[in-house]
N, C-alpha and C positions, 0 to 999 in steps of 0.2 A: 632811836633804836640802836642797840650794842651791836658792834660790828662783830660778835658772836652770833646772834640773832637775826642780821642782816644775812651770814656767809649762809646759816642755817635755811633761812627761807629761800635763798636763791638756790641753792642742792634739792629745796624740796622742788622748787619749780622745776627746774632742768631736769628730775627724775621724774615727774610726772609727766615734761611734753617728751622724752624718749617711750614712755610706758605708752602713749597715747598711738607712737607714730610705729610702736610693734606690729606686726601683721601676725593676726588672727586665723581662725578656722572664717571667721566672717569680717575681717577686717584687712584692708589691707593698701597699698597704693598702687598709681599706674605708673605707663612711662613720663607723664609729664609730671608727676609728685602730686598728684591729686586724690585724695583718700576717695577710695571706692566704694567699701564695705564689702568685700570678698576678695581672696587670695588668688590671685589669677593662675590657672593650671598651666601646665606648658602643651599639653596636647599629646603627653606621654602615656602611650598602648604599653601594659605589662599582660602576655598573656601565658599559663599555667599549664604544662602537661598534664593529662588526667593522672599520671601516678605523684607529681607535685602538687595539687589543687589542698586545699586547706579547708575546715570548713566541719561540716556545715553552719553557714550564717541563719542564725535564730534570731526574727523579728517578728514582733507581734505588736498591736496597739491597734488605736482607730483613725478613720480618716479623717478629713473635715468635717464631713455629715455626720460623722459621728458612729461610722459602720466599722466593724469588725476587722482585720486585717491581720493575716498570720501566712508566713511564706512559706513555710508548714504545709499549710493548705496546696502549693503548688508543688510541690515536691514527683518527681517523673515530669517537669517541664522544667524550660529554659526561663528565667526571672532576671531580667535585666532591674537595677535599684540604679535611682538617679538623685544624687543628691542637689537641691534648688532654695531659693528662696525668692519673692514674687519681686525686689527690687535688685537683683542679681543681672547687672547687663548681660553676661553671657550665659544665665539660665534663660534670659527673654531669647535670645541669638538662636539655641538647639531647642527653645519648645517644635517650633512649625516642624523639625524633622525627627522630634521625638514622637509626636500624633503621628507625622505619617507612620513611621517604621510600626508602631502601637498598632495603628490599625491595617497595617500591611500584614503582618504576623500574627494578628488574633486567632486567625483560624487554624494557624500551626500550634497552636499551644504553647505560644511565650506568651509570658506576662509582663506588665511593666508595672513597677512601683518606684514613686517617688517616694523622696523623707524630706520633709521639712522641719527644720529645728528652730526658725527662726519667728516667721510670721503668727498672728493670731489669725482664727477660722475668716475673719471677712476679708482679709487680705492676701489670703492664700486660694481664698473662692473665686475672686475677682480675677486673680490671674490665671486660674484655671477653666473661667467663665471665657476669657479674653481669649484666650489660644485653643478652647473645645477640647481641653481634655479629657483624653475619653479613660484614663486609669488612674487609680487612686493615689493619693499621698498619705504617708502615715506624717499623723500630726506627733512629732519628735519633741513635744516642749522639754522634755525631761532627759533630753541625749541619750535614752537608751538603747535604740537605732545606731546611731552613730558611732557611740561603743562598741557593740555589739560587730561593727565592720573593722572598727579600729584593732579590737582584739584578732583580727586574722590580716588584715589586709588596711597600712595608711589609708586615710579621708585628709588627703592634704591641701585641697583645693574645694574650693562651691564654683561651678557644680564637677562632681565625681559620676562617673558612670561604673558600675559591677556588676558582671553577670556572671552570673551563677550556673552551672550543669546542672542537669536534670535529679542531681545527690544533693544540689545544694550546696555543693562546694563553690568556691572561687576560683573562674577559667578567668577574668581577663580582668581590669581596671584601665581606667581613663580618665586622666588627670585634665579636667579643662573641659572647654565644649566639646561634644563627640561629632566627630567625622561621620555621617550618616551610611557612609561604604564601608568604616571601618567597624559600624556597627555591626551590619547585617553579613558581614565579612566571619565576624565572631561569631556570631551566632547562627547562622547557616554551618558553621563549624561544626558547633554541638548538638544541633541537628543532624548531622548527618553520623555523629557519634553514637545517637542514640539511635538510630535505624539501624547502626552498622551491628 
């Protein structure tokens, strides 16, 4: 081999394992240099005055089961959107206080919607089997979810948490597992906005 041939092959290598070791929307490493598969959030609350909120975030698509899903549909409720995927260590971490808060608030009239853009249907049922979740996920194969938040508001971590005002707009994001107090902190918020 020509040591034109040789210099060539080794740039292509060295450019491949940089490309490999980039962190992703779903890739990414920890502290000890170990490839995770998600970009780990810092646990950063940005939250929006009602005359700064942006929006409305338009999602539609179907769940796992294959049913209907449109936030559309909730519009005059508060919609918390969680973005996950089933081998995500810190989406497994905030499921248990995801359920609760879900089913703490069902009868106030917040929703919860996950997006998953990663898993196929048996692997996103298994995890949602596994933790009793009781609120849908839009199946994201096609990132239009994802865009769709990108366009008003970063998704720069798995898992992202966003809730949305009763408009639909964007009141707060959450980069990283969510803080179970700093959820219901939020959204008793805009609850009480919308009584007020």
């Amino acid at each position: 081999m020509g040591r034109t041939t040789r210099g060539a092959g080794v740039a292509a290598l060295l450019a491949l394992a940089l490309a490999a070791c980039s962190p992703t929307i779903t890739g990414g490493w920890d502290e000890e240099g170990a490839q995770t598969g998600y970009v780990s959030g810092d646990r950063s609350v940005v939250t929006w005055d009602a005359p700064d909120r942006e929006g409305p975030v338009e999602i539609a698509g179907t769940d796992f089961a294959g049913t209907a899903v449109d936030v559309a549909d909730w519009r005059g409720d508060v919609v918390v959107l969680n973005t996950w995927y089933a081998q995500c260590p810190p989406c497994r971490a905030e499921a248990p206080d995801l359920v609760a808060f879900a089913e703490d608030y069902a009868d106030a009239g917040v929703h919860v919607l996950g997006i998953n853009s990663t898993d196929d249907a048996g692997a996103a049922q298994a995890f949602e089997r596994t933790f009793a979740i009781p609120y849908p996920s839009v199946h994201d194969a096609d990132g239009a979810a994802i865009a769709a938040l990108q366009g008003i508001v970063p998704v720069q971590a798995v898992p992202t948490t966003v809730v949305l005002d009763a408009d639909g707009l964007v009141a707060a994001r959450v980069l990283g597992v969510i803080d179970p107090s700093t959820l219901r902190t939020v959204v008793d918020d805009l609850l009480a906005e919308d009584a007020g």
